[in-house]
VMD Tcl script that draws the C-alpha trace (Angstrom):
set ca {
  {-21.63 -246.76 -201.40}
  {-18.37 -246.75 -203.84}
  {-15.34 -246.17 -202.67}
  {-15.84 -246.69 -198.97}
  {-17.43 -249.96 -196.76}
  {-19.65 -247.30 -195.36}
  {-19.08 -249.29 -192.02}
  {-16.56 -249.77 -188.75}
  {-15.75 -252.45 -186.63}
  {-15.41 -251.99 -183.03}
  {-13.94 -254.88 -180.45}
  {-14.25 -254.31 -176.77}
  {-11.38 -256.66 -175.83}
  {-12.24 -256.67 -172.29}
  {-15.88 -257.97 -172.56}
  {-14.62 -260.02 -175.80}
  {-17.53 -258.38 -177.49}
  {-17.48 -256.96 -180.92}
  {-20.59 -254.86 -182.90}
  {-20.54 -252.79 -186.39}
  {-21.44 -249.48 -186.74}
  {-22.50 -247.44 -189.59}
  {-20.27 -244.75 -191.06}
  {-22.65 -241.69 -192.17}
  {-21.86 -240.12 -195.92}
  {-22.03 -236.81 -194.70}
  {-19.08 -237.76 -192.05}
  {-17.15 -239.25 -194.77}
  {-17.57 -236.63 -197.18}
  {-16.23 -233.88 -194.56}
  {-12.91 -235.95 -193.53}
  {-12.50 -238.66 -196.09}
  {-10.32 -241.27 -194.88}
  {-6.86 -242.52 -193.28}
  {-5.89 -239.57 -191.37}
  {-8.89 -237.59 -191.62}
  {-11.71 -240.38 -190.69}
  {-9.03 -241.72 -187.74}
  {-8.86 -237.79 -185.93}
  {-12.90 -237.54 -186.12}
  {-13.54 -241.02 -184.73}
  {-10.79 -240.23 -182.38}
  {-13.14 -237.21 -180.73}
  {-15.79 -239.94 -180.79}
  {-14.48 -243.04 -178.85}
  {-11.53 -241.42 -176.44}
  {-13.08 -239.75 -173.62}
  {-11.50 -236.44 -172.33}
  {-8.78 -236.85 -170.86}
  {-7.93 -240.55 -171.12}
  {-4.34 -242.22 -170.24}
  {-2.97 -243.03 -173.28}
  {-2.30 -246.56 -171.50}
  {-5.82 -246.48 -170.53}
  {-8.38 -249.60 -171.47}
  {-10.61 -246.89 -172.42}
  {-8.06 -245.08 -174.86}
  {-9.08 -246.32 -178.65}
  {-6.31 -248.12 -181.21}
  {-7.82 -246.82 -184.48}
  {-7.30 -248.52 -187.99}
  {-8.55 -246.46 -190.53}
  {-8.76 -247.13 -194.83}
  {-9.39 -244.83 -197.10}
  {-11.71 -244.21 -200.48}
  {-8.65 -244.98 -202.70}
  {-7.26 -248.22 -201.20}
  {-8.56 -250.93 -203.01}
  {-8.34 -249.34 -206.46}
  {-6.04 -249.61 -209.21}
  {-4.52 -246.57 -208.21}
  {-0.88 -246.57 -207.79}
  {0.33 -246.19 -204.23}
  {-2.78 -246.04 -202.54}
  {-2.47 -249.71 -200.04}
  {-1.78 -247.15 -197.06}
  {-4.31 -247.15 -193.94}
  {-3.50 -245.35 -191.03}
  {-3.35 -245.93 -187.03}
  {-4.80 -243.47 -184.49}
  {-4.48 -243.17 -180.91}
  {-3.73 -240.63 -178.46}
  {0.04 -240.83 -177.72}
  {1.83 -241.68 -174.98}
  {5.00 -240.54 -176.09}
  {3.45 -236.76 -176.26}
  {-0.60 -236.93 -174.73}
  {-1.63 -235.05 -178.01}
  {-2.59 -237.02 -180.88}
  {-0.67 -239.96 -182.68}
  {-1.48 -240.17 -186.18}
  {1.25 -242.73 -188.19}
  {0.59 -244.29 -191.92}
  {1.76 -247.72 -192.69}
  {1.40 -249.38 -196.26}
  {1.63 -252.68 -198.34}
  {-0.79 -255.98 -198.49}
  {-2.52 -255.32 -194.59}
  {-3.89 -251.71 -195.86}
  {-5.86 -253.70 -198.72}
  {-6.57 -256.74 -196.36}
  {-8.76 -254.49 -194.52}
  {-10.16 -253.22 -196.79}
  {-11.15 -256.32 -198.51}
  {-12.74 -256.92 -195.02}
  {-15.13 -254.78 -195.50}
  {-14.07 -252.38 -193.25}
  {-13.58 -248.49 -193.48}
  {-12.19 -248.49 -189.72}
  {-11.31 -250.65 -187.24}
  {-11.26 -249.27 -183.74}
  {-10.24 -250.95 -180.40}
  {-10.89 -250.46 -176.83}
  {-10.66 -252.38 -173.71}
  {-7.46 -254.51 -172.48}
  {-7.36 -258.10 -172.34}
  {-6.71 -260.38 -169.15}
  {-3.87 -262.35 -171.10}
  {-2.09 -261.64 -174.31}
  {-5.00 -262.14 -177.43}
  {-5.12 -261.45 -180.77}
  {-8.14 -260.52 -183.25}
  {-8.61 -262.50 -186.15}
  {-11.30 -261.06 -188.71}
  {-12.37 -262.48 -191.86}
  {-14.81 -260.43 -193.27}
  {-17.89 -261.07 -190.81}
  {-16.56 -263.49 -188.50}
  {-14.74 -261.30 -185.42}
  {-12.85 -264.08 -182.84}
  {-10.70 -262.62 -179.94}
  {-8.19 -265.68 -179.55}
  {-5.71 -266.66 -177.11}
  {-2.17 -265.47 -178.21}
  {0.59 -266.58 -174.68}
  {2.27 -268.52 -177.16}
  {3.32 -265.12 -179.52}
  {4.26 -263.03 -176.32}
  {8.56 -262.29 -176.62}
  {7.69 -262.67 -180.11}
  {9.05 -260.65 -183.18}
  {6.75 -259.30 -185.52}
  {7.72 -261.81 -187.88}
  {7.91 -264.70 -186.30}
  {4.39 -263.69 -184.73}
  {3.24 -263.37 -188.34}
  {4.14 -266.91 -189.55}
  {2.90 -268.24 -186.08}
  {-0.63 -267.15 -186.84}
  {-1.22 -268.25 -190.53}
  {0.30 -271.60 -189.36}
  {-1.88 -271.55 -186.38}
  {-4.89 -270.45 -188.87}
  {-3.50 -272.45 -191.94}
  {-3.49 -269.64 -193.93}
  {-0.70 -268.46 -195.90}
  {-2.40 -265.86 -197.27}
  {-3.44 -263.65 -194.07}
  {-2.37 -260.65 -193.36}
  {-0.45 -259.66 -189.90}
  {0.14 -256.41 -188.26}
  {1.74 -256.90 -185.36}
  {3.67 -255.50 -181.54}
  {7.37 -256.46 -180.89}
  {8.64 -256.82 -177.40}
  {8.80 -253.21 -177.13}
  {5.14 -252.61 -177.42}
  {4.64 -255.82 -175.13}
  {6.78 -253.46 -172.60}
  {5.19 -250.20 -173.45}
  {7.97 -248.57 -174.61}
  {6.55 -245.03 -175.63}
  {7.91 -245.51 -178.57}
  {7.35 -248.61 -179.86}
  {5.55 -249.18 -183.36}
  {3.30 -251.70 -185.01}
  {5.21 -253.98 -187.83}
  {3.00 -255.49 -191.08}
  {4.88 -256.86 -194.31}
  {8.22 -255.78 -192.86}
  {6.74 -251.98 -192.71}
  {6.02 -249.68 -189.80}
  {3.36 -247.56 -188.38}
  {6.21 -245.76 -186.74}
  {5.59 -242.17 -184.87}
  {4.02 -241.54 -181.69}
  {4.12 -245.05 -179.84}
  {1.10 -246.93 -181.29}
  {2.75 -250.04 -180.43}
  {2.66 -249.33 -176.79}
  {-0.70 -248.23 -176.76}
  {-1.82 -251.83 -178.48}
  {0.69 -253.17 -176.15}
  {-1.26 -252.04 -173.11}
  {-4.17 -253.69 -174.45}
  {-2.87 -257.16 -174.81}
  {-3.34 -257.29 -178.13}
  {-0.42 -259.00 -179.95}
  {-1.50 -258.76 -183.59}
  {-4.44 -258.05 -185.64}
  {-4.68 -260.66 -188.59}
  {-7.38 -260.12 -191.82}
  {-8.71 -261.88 -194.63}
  {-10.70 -260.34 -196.76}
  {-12.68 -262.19 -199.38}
  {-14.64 -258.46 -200.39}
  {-13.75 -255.94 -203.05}
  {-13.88 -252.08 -203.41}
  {-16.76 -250.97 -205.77}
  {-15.69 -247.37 -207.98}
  {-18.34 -245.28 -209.03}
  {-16.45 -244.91 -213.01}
  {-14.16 -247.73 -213.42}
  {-13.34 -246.45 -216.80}
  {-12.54 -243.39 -215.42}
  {-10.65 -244.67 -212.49}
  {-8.84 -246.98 -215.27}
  {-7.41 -243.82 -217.20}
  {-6.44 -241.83 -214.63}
  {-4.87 -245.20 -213.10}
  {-2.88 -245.83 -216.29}
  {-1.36 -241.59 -216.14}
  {-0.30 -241.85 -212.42}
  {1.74 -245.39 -213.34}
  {2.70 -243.39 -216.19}
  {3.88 -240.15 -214.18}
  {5.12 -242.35 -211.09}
  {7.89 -243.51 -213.43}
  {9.51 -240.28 -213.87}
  {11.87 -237.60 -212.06}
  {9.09 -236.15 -209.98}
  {9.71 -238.33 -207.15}
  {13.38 -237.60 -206.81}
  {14.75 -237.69 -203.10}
  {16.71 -234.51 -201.91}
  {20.62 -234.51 -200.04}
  {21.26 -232.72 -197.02}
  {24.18 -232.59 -195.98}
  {25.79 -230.43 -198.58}
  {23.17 -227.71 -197.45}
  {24.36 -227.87 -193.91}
  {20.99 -229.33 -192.77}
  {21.76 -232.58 -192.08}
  {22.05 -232.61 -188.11}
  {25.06 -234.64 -186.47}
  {25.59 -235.31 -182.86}
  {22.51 -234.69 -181.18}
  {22.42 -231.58 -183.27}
  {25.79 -230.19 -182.18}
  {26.22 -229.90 -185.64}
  {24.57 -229.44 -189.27}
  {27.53 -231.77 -191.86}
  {29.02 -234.86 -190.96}
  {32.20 -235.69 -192.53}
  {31.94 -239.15 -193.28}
  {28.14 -238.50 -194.85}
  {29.21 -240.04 -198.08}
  {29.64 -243.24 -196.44}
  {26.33 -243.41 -195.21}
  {25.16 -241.96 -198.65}
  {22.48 -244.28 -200.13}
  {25.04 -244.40 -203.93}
  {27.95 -245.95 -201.13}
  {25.56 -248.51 -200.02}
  {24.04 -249.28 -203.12}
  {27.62 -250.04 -204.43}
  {29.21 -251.78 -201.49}
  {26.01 -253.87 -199.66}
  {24.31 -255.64 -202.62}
  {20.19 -254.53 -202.43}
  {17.20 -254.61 -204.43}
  {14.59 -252.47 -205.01}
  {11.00 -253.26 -203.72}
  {7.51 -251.52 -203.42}
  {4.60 -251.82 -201.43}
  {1.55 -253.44 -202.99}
  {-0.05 -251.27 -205.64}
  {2.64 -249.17 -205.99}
  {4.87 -248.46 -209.02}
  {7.20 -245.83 -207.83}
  {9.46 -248.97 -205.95}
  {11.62 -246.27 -204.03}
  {12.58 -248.97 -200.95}
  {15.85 -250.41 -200.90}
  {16.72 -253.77 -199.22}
  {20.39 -253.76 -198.37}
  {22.31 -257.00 -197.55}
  {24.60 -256.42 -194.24}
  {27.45 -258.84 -193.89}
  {25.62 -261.30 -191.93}
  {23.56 -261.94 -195.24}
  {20.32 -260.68 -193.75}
  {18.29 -257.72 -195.54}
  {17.40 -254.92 -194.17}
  {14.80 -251.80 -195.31}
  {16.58 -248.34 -194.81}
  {15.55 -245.26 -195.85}
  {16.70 -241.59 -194.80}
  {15.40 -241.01 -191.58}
  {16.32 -244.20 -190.28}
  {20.05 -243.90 -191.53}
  {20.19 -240.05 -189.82}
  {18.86 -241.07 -186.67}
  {20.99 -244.09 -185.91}
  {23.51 -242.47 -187.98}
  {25.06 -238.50 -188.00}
  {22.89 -238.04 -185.23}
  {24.26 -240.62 -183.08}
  {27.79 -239.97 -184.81}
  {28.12 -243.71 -186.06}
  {29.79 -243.72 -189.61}
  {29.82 -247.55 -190.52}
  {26.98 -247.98 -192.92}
  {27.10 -252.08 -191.24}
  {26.26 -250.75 -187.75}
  {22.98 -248.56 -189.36}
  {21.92 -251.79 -191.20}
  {22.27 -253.78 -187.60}
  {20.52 -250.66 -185.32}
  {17.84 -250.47 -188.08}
  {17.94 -254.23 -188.14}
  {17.43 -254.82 -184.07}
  {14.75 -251.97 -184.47}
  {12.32 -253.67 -186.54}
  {13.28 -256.30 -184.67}
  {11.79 -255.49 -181.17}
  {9.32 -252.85 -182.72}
  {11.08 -249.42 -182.24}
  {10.61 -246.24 -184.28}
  {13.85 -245.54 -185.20}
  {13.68 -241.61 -185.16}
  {12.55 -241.80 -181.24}
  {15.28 -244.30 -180.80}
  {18.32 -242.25 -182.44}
  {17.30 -239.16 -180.50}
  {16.80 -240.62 -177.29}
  {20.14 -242.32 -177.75}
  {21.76 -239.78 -179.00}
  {20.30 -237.47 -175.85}
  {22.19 -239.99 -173.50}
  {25.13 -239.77 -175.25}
  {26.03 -235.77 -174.63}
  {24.49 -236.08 -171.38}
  {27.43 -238.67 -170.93}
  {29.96 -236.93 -172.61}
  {28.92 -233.93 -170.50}
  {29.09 -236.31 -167.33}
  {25.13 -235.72 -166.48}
  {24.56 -239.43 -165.73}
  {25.14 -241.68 -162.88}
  {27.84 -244.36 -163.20}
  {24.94 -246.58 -163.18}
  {23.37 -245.04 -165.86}
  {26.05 -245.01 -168.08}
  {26.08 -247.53 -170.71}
  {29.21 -246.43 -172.85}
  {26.76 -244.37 -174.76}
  {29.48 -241.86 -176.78}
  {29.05 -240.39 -179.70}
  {30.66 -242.78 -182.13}
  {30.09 -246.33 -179.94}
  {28.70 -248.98 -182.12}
  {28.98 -250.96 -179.83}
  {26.88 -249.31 -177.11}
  {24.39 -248.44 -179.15}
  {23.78 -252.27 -180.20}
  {23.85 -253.42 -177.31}
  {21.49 -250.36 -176.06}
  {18.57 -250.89 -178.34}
  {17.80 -254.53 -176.88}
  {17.94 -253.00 -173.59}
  {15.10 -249.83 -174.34}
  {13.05 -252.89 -175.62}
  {13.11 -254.96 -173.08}
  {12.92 -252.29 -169.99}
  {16.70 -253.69 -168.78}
  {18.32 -251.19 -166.51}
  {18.54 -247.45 -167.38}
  {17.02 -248.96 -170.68}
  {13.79 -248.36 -168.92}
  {14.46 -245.01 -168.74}
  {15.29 -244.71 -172.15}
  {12.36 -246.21 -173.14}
  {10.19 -243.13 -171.82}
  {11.64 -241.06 -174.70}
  {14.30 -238.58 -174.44}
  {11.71 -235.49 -172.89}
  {10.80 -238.09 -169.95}
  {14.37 -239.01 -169.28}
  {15.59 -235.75 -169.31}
  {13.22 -234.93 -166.42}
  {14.62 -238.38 -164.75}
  {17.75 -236.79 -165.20}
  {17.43 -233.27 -164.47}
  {20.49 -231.24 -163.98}
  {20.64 -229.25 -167.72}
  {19.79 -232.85 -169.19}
  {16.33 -231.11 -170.70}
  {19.01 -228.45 -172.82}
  {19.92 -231.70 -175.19}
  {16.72 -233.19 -175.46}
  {15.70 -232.58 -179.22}
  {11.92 -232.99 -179.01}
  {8.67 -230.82 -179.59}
  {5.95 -232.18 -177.67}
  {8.08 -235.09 -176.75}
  {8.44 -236.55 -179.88}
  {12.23 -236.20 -181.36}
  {12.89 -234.57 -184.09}
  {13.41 -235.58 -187.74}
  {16.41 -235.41 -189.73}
  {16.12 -231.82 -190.42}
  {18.34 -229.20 -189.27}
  {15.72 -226.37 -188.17}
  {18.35 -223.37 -187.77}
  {19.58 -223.86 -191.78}
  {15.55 -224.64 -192.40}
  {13.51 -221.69 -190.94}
  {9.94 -222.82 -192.81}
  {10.76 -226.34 -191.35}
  {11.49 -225.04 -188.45}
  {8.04 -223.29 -187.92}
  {6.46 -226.74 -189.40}
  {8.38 -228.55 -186.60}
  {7.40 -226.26 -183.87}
  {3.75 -225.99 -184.58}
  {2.52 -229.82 -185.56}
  {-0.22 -231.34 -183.74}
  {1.32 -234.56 -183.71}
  {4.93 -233.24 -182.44}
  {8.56 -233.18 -184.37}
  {6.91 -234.04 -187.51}
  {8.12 -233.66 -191.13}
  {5.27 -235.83 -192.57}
  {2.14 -233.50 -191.56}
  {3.48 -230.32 -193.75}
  {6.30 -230.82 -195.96}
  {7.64 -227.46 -195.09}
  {10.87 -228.26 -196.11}
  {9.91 -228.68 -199.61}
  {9.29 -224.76 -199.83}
  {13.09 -224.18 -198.05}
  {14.77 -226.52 -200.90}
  {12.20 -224.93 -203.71}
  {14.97 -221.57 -204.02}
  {11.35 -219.27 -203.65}
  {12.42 -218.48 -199.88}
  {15.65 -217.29 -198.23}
  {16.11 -221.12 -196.07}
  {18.30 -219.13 -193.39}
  {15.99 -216.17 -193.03}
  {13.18 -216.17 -190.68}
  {9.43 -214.06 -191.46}
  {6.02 -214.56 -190.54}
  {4.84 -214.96 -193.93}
  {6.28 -218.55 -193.48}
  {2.96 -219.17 -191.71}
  {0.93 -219.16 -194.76}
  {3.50 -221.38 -196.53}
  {2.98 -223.99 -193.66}
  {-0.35 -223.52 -193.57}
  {-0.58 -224.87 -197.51}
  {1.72 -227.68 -196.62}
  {-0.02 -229.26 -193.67}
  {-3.57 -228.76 -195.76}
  {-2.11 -230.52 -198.71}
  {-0.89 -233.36 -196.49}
  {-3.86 -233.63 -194.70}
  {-5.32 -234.52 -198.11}
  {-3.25 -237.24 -199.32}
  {-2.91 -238.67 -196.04}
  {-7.07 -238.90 -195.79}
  {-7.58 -239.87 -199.82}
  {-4.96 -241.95 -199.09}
  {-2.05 -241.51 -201.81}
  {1.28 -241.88 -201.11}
  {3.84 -238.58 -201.03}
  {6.48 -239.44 -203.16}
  {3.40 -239.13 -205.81}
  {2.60 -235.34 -205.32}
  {4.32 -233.87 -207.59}
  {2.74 -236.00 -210.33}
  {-0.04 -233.42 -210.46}
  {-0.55 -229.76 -211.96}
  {-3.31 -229.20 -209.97}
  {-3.41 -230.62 -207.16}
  {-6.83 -230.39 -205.17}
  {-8.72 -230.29 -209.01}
  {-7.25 -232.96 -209.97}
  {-7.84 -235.38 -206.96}
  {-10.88 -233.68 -206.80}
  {-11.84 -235.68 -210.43}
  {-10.09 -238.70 -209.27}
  {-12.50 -239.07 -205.74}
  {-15.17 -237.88 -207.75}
  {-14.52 -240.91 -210.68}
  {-14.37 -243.54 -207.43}
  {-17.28 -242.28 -205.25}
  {-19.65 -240.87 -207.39}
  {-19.53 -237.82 -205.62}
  {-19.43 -234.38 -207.17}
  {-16.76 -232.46 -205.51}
  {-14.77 -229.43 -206.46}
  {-10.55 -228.41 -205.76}
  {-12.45 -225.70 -203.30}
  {-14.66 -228.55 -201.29}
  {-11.33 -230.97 -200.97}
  {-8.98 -228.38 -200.17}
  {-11.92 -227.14 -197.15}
  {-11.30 -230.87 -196.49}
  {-7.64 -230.45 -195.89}
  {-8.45 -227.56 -193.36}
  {-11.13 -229.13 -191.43}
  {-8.97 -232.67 -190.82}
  {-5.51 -229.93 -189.52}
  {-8.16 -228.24 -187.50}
  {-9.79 -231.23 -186.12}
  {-6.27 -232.59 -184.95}
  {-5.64 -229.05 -182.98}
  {-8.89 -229.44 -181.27}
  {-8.08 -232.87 -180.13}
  {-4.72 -231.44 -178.80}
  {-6.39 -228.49 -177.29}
  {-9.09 -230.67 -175.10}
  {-6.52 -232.73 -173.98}
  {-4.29 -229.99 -172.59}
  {-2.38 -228.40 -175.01}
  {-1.37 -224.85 -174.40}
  {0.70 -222.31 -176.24}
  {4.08 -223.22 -174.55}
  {3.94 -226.52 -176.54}
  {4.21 -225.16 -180.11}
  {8.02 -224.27 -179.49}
  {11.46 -225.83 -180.39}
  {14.08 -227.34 -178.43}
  {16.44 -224.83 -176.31}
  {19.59 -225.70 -178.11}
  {18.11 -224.85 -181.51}
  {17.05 -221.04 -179.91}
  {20.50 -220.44 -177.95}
  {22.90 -222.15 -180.42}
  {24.34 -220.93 -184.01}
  {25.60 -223.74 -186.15}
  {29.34 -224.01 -185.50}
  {30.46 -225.79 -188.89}
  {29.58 -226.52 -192.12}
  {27.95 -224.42 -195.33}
  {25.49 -223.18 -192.74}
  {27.75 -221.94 -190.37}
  {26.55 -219.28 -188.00}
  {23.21 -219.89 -188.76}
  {20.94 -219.39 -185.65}
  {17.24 -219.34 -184.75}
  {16.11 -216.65 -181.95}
  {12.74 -217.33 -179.53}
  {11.36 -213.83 -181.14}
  {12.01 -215.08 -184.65}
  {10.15 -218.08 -183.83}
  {7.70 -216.29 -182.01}
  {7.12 -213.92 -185.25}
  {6.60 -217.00 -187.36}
  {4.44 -218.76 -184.88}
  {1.96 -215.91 -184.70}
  {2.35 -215.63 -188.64}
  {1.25 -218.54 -189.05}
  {-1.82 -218.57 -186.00}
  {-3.21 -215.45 -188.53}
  {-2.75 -218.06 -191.48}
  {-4.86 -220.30 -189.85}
  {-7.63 -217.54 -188.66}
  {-6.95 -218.53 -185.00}
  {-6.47 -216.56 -182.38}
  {-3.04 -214.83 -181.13}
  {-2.32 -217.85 -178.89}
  {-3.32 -220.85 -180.67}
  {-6.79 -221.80 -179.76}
  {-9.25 -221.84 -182.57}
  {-12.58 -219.43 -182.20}
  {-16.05 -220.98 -182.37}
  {-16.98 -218.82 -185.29}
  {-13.86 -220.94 -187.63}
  {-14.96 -224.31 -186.16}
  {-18.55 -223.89 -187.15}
  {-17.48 -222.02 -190.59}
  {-15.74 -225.43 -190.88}
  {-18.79 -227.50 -190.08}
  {-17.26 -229.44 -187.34}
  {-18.54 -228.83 -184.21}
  {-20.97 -232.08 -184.99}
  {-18.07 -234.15 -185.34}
  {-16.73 -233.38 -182.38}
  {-19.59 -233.72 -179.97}
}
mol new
graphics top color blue
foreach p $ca { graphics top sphere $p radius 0.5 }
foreach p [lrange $ca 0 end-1] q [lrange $ca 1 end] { graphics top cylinder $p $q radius 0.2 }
display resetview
């Protein structure tokens, strides 16, 4: 087989038991990889209904047909789980050195179940499986657990992913670390945390065979080429009024150019770095003033940012810093703080629940993130995610919860962003900007941005099938708009590495089927109609300030898009998907 292992690994943690499994063509060829293989073997292995703290609820590592390759910014594998942060699916991407590690493993998927008695972690190098004894890393960071194991293993050369303390404590939002990245969204980390499972190291002594290495070898040369170039430009918010401040209170924040990534570049010296196989380099490192580095990029700097109203660029270096640190995804972790602090200011906590969280309080907020980690006083609330402490709270604590489906939202304003807006609302995997792009069409000029329709639908639609795409071939997004054609083009491309014929029709069917297969995950578990919806601030509220002043979002104009968007799809008026799509889509035997 090119281009995939054709095989998974599966460890049983509780019996300390491990076997391989064979990974069918035909399942391959329907989902591809990353995202797509992860939701299908997701139907597989989690029975219906599972606790997402559950022994029985599967971790999921899956590669993809382009990792491996000389392809520029393909070393991205992706983590699947069902969340506990929202009981729907968690689907995050994480890149660098680990992605090709397990590949080089021989693996297409890894995919854990069980819980340990103590803390363990798995060490695989290429055949050999062991389960070994990890007390020693427990309090660890991600780091420090990393260089533990290669000394322990006297390898330099493995590769780590790895829990902080917050996944240890099964904070809901905690992530898994590898090469200083994150698989971020959705609380992966505290679903590997309530397995025991510290870290996960590879070595891989395999390769990845390509059906046309020529081929592959041309087209790799273009995409360097192409990756060089303006196409993967970044946009600015805040000028458009969609940058949201405050917990949302507002859409500008005054002291944005501050935070703006030309201040930092010119007052905290950084460097530019890349993931492995990757020529587009867009990471900065910035230096803080205690001389340590730290990796910031856009939503990290809004969420522990305008949204928690903190304007000194050193105090987002040292929240993004004590993030990484403990293993926190820093979107869940600005919006839960910056829930707390309204309900504060509006006086909706107890005297022993407040923690000088105000809008504005570096200092709070420091010494708050430790405190989420490590389940310390009303920290332990916190760490349940803003939806869950809202209902701890109660009162009108809910209003200022920014979530959909418990996961908090992105650093988009959705009231100045209608198409976002409907993207945010409707996403399998919750507040997501990752799954559709929709924002792109907003900033393209081709829509009205403050106007709401229900021909946004479609527009969504396109988005989420495109991502589903890149996010199962794997390639990385700030690459898209290196192609003219998108689905024929990466049609040639998985045809040059698998051998496969396939056609811009059969990969963009491919795009549907994976969106589709993550609804139908949502939909067994629980989901109903209600949960495609936005927060109640964003429905009640016009923006106060800014360019996009008076801007507003009203439940029917949401409603209108929603069901614009449920015809886009060919589903039915309330969301759930008819029998005659799923088998036009060939999926009902992936989901059995």
């Amino acid at each position: 087989m090119y281009g995939f292992q054709g095989r998974l690994l599966h460890v049983d943690l509780t019996k300390k038991a491990h076997h391989w499994l064979s990974l069918e063509e035909s399942r391959l060829r329907a989902v591809l990889g990353g995202i797509g293989l992860g939701t299908s073997l997701l139907h597989d292995f989690a029975p219906p209904g599972v606790e997402p703290f559950s022994p029985a609820n599967p971790l999921i590592f899956a590669s993809a047909p382009l990792v491996g390759t000389e392809l520029t910014t393909t070393a991205k594998y992706a983590v699947v789980t069902k969340s506990p942060l929202t009981g729907f699916i968690a689907d995050s991407l994480s890149s660098s050195f680990f992605a090709l590690e397990l590949k080089r493993a021989g693996l297409d998927a890894l995919v854990i179940t069980g819980r340990a008695s103590s803390v363990v972690y798995v060490f695989i190098e290429n055949e050999k499986v062991e389960v070994r004894e990890g007390e020693n890393l427990r309090g660890k960071s991600p780091a420090e657990t990393e260089a533990l194991i290669r000394s322990e293993l006297e390898d330099a050369d493995l590769r780590v992913a790895a829990i902080g303390q917050a996944g240890e404590n099964r904070v809901r939002f905690a992530t898994i670390s590898n090469d200083g990245r994150q698989a971020g969204r959705g609380g992966v980390g505290a679903v590997m945390g309530s397995k025991n499972l510290k870290a996960i190291a590879l070595r891989g002594r395999g390769g990845v065979r390509v059906a046309d290495p020529r081929g592959v070898d041309a087209i790799a040369e273009s995409m360097r080429r192409l990756s060089l170039g303006p196409v993967t430009a970044k946009y600015v918010f805040n000028r458009l009024g969609a940058l949201p401040t405050r917990n949302f209170l507002q859409s500008t924040f005054d002291h944005a150019e501050a935070l703006s990534g030309e201040s930092l570049t010119e007052n905290n010296f950084s460097r530019r770095q890349g993931c492995a196989s990757c020529t587009i380099r867009c990471e900065r490192l910035f230096k803080s003033l205690t001389g340590e580095e730290q990796r910031l990029e856009y939503e990290s700097l809004y969420a522990l940012g305008p949204l928690c109203g903190i304007e000194d660029p050193e105090v987002v270096l040292q929240a993004a810093h004590l993030c990484d640190l403990y293993g926190l995804d820093t979107i869940s972790t600005g919006g839960t703080l910056a829930w707390a602090m309204e309900c504060t200011e509006k006086g909706l906590l107890r005297e022993d629940r407040d923690l000088g969280l105000r809008f504005g309080r570096a200092d709070a907020i420091l010494a708050t993130i430790p405190a989420i980690a490590k389940r310390s006083g009303f920290g332990s609330i916190l760490a349940e995610g803003s939806r869950r402490a809202a209902l701890r709270v109660g009162k009108d604590a809910m209003h200022w919860a920014m979530h959909v489906k418990g996961l908090e939202l992105p650093g988009y304003e959705p009231r100045s962003l209608k198409t976002m807006a409907l993207g945010l609302a409707v996403s399998p995997r919750g507040a997501c900007h990752n799954r559709s792009g929709a924002y792109e069409a907003d900033f393209s000029g081709q829509v009205d941005r403050l106007s709401a329709d229900p021909g946004r639908g479609a527009l969504v639609v396109a988005g989420e099938d495109f991502a589903a795409v890149l996010d199962s071939l794997i390639i990385c997004k700030f690459l898209r708009k290196c192609f003219t054609d998108f689905y024929t083009e990466a049609a040639n491309l998985l045809e040059r590495v698998t051998g496969w014929p396939c056609s811009g029709v059969e990969l963009r069917r491919v795009g549907e089927r994976v969106c589709t297969l993550r609804k139908l995950f949502n939909i067994r578990e629980g989901w109903q109609p209600e949960d495609d919806w936005l927060p109640q601030r964003l429905l009640s509220e016009a923006l106060p300030t800014g360019v996009a002043r008076g801007a507003s979002l009203t439940p029917s104009e949401l409603r209108e898009m929603i069901q614009g968007y449920y015809r886009a799809r060919e589903w039915d008026e309330d969301g759930f998907i008819p029998g005659k799509k799923i088998t036009e889509l060939g999926i009902q035997p992936l989901s059995q």
